[in-house]
C-alpha positions in Angstrom: -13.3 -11.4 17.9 -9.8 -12.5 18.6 -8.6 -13.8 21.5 -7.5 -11.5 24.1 -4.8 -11.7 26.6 -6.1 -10.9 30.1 -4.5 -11.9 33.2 -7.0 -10.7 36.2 -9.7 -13.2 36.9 -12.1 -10.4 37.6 -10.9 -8.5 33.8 -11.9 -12.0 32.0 -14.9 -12.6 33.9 -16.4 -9.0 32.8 -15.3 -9.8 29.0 -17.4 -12.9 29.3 -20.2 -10.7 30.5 -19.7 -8.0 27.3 -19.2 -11.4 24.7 -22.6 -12.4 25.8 -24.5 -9.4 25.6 -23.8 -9.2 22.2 -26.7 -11.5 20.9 -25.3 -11.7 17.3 -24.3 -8.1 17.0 -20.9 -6.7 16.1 -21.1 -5.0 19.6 -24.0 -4.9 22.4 -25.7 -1.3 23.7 -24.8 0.2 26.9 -28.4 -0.7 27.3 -27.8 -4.5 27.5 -26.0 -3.8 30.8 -27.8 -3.7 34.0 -25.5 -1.9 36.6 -26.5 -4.6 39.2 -24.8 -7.5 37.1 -21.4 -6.0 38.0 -21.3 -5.8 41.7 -17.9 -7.8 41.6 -16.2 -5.0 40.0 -18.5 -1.4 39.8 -16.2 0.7 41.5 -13.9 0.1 38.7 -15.6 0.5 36.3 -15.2 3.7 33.7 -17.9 4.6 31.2 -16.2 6.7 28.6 -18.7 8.9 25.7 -17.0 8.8 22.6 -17.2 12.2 20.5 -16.5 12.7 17.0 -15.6 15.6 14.7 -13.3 15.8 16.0 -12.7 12.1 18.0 -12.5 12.4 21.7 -13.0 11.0 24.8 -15.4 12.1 27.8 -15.5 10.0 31.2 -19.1 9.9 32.2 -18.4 7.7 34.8 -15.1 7.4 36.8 -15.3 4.7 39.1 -14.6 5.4 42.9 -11.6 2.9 43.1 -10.0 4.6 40.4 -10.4 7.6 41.9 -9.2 6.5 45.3 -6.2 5.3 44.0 -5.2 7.8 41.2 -6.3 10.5 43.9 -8.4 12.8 41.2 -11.8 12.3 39.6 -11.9 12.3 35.7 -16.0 12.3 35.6 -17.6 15.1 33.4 -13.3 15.6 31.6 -12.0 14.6 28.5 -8.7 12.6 28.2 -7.1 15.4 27.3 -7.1 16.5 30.4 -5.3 14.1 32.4 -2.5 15.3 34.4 0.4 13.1 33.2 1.2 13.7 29.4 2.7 10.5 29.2 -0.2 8.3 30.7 -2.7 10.7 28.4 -1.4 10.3 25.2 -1.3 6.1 26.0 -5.2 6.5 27.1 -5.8 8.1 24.2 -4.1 6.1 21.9 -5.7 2.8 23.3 -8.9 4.2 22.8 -8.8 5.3 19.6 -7.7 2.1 18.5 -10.8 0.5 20.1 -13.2 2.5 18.3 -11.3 2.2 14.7 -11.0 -1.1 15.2 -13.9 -2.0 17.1 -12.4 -4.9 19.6 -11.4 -4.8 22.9 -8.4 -4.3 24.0 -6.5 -5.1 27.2 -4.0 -2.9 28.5 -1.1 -3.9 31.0 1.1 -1.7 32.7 2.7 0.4 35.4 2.5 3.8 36.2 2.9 6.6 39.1 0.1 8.2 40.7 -0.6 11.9 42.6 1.3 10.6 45.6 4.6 9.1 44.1 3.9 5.5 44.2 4.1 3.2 41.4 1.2 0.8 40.5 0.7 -1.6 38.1 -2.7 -1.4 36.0 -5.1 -3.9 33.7 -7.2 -2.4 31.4 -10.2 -4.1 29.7 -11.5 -1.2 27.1 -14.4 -2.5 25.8 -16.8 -0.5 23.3 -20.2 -0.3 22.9 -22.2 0.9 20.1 -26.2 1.4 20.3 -26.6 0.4 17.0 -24.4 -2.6 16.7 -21.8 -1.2 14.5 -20.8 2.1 15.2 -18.9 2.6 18.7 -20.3 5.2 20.6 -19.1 4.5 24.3 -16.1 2.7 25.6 -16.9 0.9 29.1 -13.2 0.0 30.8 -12.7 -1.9 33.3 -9.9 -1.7 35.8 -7.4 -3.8 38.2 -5.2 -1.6 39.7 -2.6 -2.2 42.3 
C-alpha cells in the first residue's frame, strides 16, 4: 500500500491497527476487529456498508462524537442523505475511490456544521472486505475540531 499522509497521532495509530490485521491479505474482515482494541478513538469511529448495483453507502454505525459535533445522527442513512450537498458529493466521492481502488485514504479539510461554526476534519477511510479482495465495508475514522 502506499504511503499515506496523516497528520493526527490518533488517525496513524488506528492505520497501524488496520495494516496489521491484514495477515497477508489485500484487506482484513471487519471480523479481525475487536471493538475493545479501539477505546482511544470508538466514538469516532463510522462503520459504513457498502452496497452495489447500484454502489452506495449505508452508515451502520455513526459514532457519538461525530454526532455531537455535526449535531445529526447518520446511522441506519445513506450518504445521499446528508444535509449539505457540497460535503455529500465530497463523502461520496472519497468513498468510492476507496472501494475502486481499494487503499485508504485520508481526507483533510474544513467544513460548517448545523450550528454555523467551522471545523476542521481528518478522515482515515479505511475498507474492509470479508473475503480479502472485494471491499464490502468502509470503517472511517475521525478527528474533528
Amino acid at each position: 500500500m502506499g504511503e499515506l499522509s496523516i497528520s493526527t497521532p490518533t488517525l496513524r495509530r488506528m492505520h497501524e491497527d488496520w495494516e496489521s490485521r491484514r495477515q497477508g491479505r489485500l484487506l482484513p474482515a471487519r471480523r479481525s476487529f475487536d471493538i475493545m482494541d479501539f477505546k482511544y478513538i470508538v466514538g469516532s469511529l463510522n462503520l459504513v456498508d457498502v452496497e452495489r448495483n447500484p454502489l452506495r453507502f449505508r452508515y451502520r454505525v455513526h459514532g457519538t462524537n461525530c454526532v455531537n459535533i455535526l449535531g445529526y445522527d447518520m446511522t441506519g442513512k445513506y450518504v445521499d442523505d446528508y444535509p449539505d450537498p457540497a460535503y455529500r458529493r465530497r463523502v461520496g466521492e472519497n468513498f468510492r475511490g476507496v472501494v475502486e481502488t481499494r487503499a485508504p485514504r485520508c481526507d483533510i479539510g474544513r467544513r460548517a456544521i448545523v450550528d454555523g461554526r467551522i471545523i476542521r476534519f481528518e478522515a482515515l477511510i479505511l475498507p474492509l472486505a470479508d473475503d480479502g479482495e472485494t471491499v464490502d465495508k468502509l470503517m472511517i475514522a475521525l478527528s474533528l475540531a
